[in-house]
Each structure stands twice: as structure tokens, then as C-alpha cells.
N, C-alpha and C positions, 0 to 999 in steps of 0.2 A: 725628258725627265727633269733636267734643270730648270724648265723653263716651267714645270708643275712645279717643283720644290718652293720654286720662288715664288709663285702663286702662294702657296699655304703659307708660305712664312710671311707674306707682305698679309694677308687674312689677319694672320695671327696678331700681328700685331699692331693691325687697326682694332679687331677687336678687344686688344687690350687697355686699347685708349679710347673707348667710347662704352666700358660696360654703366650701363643706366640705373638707376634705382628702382625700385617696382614703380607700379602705375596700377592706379585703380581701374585703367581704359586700357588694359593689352589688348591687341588684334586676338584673334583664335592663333590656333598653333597652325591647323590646314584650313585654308582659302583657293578658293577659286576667282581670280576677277573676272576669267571670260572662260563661258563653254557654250560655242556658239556650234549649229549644224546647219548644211546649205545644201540647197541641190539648185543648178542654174542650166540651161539653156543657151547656149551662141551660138551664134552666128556671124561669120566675118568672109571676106572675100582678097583678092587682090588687084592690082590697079588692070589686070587686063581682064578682069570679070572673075576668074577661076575662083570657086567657092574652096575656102581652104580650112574653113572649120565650120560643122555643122552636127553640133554634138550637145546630150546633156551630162552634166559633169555634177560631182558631190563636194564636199568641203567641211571641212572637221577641226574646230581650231579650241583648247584646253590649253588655259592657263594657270596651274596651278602653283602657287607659294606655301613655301612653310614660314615661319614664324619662329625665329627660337626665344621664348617668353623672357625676358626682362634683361634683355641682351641689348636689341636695335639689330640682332642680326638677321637676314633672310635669304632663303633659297627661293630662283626663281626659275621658271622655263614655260618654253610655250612649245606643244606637240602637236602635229599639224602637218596635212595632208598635202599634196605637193610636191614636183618635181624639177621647181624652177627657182632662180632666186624672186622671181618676180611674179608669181603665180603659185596659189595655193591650194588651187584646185585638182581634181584626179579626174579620169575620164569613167564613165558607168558601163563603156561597151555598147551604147545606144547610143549610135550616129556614127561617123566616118573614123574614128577615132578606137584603138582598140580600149580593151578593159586594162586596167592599172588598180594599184591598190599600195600608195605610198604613204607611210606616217614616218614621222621622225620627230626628237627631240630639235627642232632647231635652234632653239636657245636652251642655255645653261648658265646660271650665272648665280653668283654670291653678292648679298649686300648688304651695308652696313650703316645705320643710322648713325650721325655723330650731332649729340644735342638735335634742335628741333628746327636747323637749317642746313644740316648738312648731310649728304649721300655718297656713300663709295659702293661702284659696284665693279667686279670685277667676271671677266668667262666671254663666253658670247652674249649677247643683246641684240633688243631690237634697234634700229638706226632711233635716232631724236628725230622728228621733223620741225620741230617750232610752231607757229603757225601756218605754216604754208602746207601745201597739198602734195600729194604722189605724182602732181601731174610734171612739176619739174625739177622733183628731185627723187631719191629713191622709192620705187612702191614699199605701201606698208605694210608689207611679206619678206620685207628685206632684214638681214642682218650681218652683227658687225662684230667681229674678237677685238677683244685692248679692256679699256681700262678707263672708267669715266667717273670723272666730280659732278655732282650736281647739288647748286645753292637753290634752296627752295622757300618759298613763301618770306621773300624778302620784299618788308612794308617800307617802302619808303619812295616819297614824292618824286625822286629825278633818280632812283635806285630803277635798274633791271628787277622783277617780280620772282626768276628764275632766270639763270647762269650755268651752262654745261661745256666743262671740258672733257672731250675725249682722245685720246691715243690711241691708235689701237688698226687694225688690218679691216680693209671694203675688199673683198673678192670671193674666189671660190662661188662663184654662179652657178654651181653644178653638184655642190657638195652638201645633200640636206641636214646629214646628221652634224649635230653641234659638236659632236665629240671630235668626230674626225677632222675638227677645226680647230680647237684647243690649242695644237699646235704653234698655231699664229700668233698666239700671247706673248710669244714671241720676237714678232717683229710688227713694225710701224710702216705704214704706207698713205694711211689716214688719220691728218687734225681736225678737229671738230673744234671750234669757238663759238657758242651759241648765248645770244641775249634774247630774252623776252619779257616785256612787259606788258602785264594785265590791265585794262582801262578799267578797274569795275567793271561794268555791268555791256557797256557799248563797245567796247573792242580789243583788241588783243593783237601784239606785234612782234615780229621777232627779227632778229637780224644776226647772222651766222659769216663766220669766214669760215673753209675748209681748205687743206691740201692733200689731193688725192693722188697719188705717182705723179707725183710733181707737178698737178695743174693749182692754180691760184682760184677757188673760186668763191664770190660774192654772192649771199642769198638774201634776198630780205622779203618778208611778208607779214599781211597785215587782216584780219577776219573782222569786219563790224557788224551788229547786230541793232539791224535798224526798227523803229515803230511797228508794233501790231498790224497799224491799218494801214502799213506801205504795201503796192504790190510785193514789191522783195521785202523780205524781214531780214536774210544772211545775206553779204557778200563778202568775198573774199579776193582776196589779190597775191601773186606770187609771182617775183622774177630771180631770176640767178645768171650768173655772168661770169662767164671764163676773163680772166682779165691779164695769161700771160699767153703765149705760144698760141698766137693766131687768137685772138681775143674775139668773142662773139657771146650772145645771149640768148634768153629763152624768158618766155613769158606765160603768165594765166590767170585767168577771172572767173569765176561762179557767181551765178546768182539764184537764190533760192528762195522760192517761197514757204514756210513753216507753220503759219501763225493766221490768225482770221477767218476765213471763211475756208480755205485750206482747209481745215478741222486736219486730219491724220492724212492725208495729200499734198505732197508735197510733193509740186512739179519744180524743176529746174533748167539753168542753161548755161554750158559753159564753154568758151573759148581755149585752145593751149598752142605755142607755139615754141619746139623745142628742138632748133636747128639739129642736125648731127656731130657737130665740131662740139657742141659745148662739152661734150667731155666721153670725146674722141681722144684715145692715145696711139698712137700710127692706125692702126687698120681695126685697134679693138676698142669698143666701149667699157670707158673703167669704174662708169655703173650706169642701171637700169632702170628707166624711172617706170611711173605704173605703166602694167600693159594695157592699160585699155586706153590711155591716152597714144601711148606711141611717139613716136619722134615727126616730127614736122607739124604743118598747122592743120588742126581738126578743129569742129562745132561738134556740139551735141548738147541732146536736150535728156532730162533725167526726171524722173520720179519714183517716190515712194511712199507707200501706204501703209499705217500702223493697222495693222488687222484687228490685233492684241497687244495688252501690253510685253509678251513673250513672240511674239512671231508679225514677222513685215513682209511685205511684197516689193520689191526694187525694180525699175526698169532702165536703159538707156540705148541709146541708135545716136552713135556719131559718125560720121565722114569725114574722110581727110578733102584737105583742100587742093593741095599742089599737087603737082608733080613726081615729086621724088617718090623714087621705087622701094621705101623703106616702110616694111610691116603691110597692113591692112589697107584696103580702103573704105570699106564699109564696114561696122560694126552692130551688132544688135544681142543683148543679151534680156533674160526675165531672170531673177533670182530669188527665191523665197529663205527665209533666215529663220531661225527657231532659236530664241537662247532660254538655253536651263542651267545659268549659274544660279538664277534664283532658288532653285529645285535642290540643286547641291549645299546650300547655305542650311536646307534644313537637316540636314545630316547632322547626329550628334558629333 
């Protein structure tokens, strides 16, 4: 209860020192930015052959905001299907896998414009990633309670583009609903120092410190966007690095083609390599990066096809390389997307 009271009042009084003057450009009061639906297919096994998922699965992700008019204030959350921190999928009861049927608010959060560079939000959230990918840091199903600054559309020549600090609790792997996590606003487990800067139009970089239950870690990543008529038009690079308590690291590359003769094909390939130590705390992982990558070193190749401009076709089959007995060894999934935020925008 104190730890909500104090919420409201730390609101309150941001809100009193960022009320704005009208604008002739308000947002709407209800927006949606994403209302995406999925139905996918996998398939995965493990390293002694045993077929350990062989299922089609649904996925249901609604992002709605309200907007309070001439304030900078907003409500935000994301509802979404999913039983995992790292997975937002539900099972259809078609394949090995029984039927399920999980929605949850798993974010909740308040925020607040202050002038036209600065953000406070406060609740649960989704994690930042920067530029780098889900492959070596949290998937992007993940979230986080605390309390985070963010400097935005900052113009200047040797200036960061965007600046995020966060405070705020990484856990609870098992808990969907955002309420039941509130709680945590209470306590600190996770820093977030996140820099990124925009190159224009060719590339985009970030570089992040974090402390998660006490580990020190380094993340840096960088996205360039190469020529039309290169085979790759995207690549992308990410590593991050435990740098106290048994010091190790983890790495990753994409290369994508988007552009040329591609037309709406867009095949890929990507490398990840994400030791277990890098953030191991005794016997438990103190987070989860995406599941489809997994821990250790995998290849896989990717593609996707714009059907419409409302609905894609997604593919990927990767394999792990080594040894270690952690997760999958083969993977293969199809996924088809359908989004109707556009559909919702026409709503009076």
C-alpha cells in the first residue's frame, strides 16, 4: 500500500510540473499502436533426437494507450497471450501440447511528457533493448516494474539521439499478470544506462550498462542499413559481457536481405553465441533472452514475406552447434501475422 501511495504521489507531482499548453496536434485520447494476431507451427527437438515440441500455437498481442488531452499524460499497457516471460504464445490443443487459453495485462504503466525531450514512466514496462536484438539480451515478451527517464530526439552532433535510465525489478518469470507485480515498485534489483545514437539514415548504435542481482553487465550494439543493390541491405551486430563474478560474454549477427529484387522476400541469416555464465546467478538464470535463440551457439536462416500490407508469412530452422545439453537442438517454426491496428484507427 505504501509502496502504491507513493506511486500516486510521485505521478502527481510530476504531473504538476509538466502541465502543457494546448496544441493544435493532440494525439486521440484512445490509440492502439499494435494489435497484432498469430497463429505459428514448431517444431524443436533435443540433443538426443527426442521430439519435444510439435505443436500449432495462437498469439494475441493489443497495445492500447489513452492519452489525457493537453496534459503529456498517458496510460499504457500491453495484453497478451502467454505463459512465459519469454514466450507469448498459447498452445491450440493441436499437436503434443494440451489446449491453454492465457491473456493477461502484462504491462501497466503511467507516463508523462515533460516538454518535447523528456519521458517519465512509471508501473510495469516493457524492457528497452537499444539496438541490439532478443538474441543476447531479454526476449521482446519481456518485462520490467521500476521507474524509468527517457531523453528523446536529442539533436546534436557528438550528443547520444536517446538516453534511458531505469530502476526498477527483472524477474518474476512466471507471473503474467502486471498487477500481481506492482508490488516490485518497490524494490530495486535492476540499473538500466542505456545510450543510443541515430546515424541518419545508415545506422543506429547503442551502448548500455546494467546491474542485475549484482552482475556488472556491458552491452553494446549497432544496426546498419546498407545499399539497395548490396546482397544484404540490414545488418546487425550485438554483444554483451558479464564483466564481474567469472567474467564471460556472448555474441550476435544478422544479415538480412529487404530491398532489390527481394521485392516483399526477405530471406536471412543469423549467428548467436550466449554462453550460460553470462548471467547465471548460482544455479539460476537472472534473465532470459529470446526463445528461439537459446543459450549456446546456434546458425539459422530466416525469412519473410509481405503478403499484404496487413498480413506476413515468417519462417526459420536453426540448429545448435555444440554440445551443451541446454534447450533445443533443432528448431523450425512457420508463423503467419495479421495486424488490425490500422482497422482500429478507424474507430470514431
Amino acid at each position: 500500500m505504501r509502496t502504491f501511495v507513493g506511486f500516486l504521489l510521485l505521478l502527481s507531482s510530476v504531473i504538476g510540473l509538466a502541465q502543457q499548453p494546448a496544441s493544435t496536434n493532440q494525439p486521440r485520447v484512445l490509440e492502439f499502436t499494435q494489435a497484432d494476431a498469430y497463429a505459428r507451427y514448431r517444431y524443436t527437438d533435443n540433443q538426443f533426437g527426442v521430439v519435444t515440441n510439435d505443436d500449432l500455437q495462437y498469439r494475441f498481442t493489443l497495445r492500447p494507450r489513452i492519452n489525457v488531452p493537453r496534459t503529456g499524460t498517458y496510460f499504457g499497457s500491453r495484453v497478451e497471450t502467454g505463459s512465459n516471460f519469454s514466450s507469448s504464445w498459447s498452445n491450440s490443443g493441436i499437436g503434443r501440447s494440451p489446449k491453454e487459453w492465457v491473456l493477461n495485462a502484462k504491462t501497466i504503466f503511467i507516463g508523462q511528457r515533460i516538454g518535447k525531450h523528456t519521458e517519465v514512466e512509471v508501473g510495469a514496462m516493457d524492457v528497452e533493448q537499444g539496438a541490439g536484438t532478443e538474441a543476447t539480451y531479454t526476449d521482446l515478451d519481456a518485462y520490467t516494474e521500476g521507474y524509468r527517464l527517457r531523453l528523446v530526439d536529442l539533436h546534436h552532433s557528438y550528443a547520444p539521439s536517446r538516453v534511458v535510465l531505469h530502476l526498477g525489478y527483472l524477474g518474476d518469470f512466471t507471473s503474467m499478470n502486471a498487477f500481481s507485480r506492482l508490488y516490485r515498485l518497490g524494490e530495486v534489483n535492476y540499473v538500466q544506462v542505456l545510450a543510443e545514437k541515430n546515424f541518419e539514415k545508415w545506422a543506429v548504435a547503442s551502448l548500455q550498462f546494467d546491474r542485475l542481482r549484482g552482475l556488472n553487465l556491458l552491452r553494446g550494439a549497432s544496426r546498419f542499413n546498407l545499399p539497395d543493390h548490396w546482397w544484404i541491405n540490414e545488418a546487425r551486430i550485438d554483444a554483451v559481457g558479464r564483466t564481474n563474478n567469472s567474467p564471460t560474454a556472448g555474441w550476435a549477427f544478422h544479415l538480412t536481405k529487404t530491398k532489390g529484387r527481394a521485392g516483399k522476400f526477405n530471406p536471412g541469416l543469423y549467428y548467436s553465441h550466449l554462453p550460460i555464465g553470462v548471467y547465471q546467478v548460482g544455479t539460476q538464470q537472472a534473465l532470459l533472452n529470446g526463445d528461439v535463440y537459446g543459450l549456446g551457439k546456434r546458425i539459422g536462416v530466416t525469412s519473410k514475406y509481405q503478403v499484404t500490407k496487413a498480413f506476413d508469412i515468417s519462417a526459420l530452422v536453426t540448429r545448435r552447434l555444440d554440445s551443451d545439453p541446454f534447450g533445443f537442438r533443432w528448431r523450425a517454426q512457420i508463423v503467419g501475422r495479421y495486424q488490425f491496428a490500422s482497422l482500429l484507427k478507424r474507430l470514431p
